[in-house]
N, C-alpha and C positions, 0 to 999 in steps of 0.2 A: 504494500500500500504506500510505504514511504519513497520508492523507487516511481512511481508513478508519478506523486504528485511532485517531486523532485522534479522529474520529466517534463511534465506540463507545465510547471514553474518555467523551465527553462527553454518551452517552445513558446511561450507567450512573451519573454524577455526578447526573443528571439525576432520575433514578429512585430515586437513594438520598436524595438531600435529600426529592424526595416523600413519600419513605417516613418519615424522620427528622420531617419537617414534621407529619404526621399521627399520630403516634405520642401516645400521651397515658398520664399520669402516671397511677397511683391515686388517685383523691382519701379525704379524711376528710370528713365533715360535723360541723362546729364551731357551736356556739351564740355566737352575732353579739349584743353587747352591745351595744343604742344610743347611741352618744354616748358609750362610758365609761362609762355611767350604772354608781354601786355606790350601795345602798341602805344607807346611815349609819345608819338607824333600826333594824334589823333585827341581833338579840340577836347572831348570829354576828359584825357585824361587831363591835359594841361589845366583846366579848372578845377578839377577835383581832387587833384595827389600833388604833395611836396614832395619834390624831388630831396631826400636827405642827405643826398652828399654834397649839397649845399649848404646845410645848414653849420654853424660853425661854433654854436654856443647853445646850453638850452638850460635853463630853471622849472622846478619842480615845488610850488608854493600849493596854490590854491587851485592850479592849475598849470598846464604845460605852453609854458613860455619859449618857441624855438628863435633862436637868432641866426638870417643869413648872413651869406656872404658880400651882398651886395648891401647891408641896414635895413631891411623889410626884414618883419618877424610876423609871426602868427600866436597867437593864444590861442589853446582850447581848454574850457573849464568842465 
């Protein structure tokens, strides 16, 4: 009797991992950027990203104080 339910114990682990194994996620489909590539050239970025190897100085108060190269800085609080 112990050999049985032994058995069936171990055809139902059996069957459940199978099952667990084969189960599959939903996916998204996401647009795959080569290499990181980000186009520096292109007006959006130029508005919206500081270039940081210009920046040449920066403070950490109340917020993040960057200082460039050229006397422009930017705050973000």
């Amino acid at each position: 009797m112990r050999k049985i339910l032994m058995i069936g114990l171990i055809c139902i682990m059996l069957v459940g991992s199978y099952l667990l194994g084969t189960t599959q996620a939903k996916t998204k489909i996401i647009e795959i950027v080569p290499n990181g590539y980000i186009d520096s050239n292109s007006e959006v970025f130029q508005e919206n990203y500081v270039d940081m190897r210009e920046v040449e100085y920066f403070e950490v108060k109340d917020g993040l104080q960057l200082y460039m190269k050229d006397g422009s800085g930017y705050y973000w609080n």
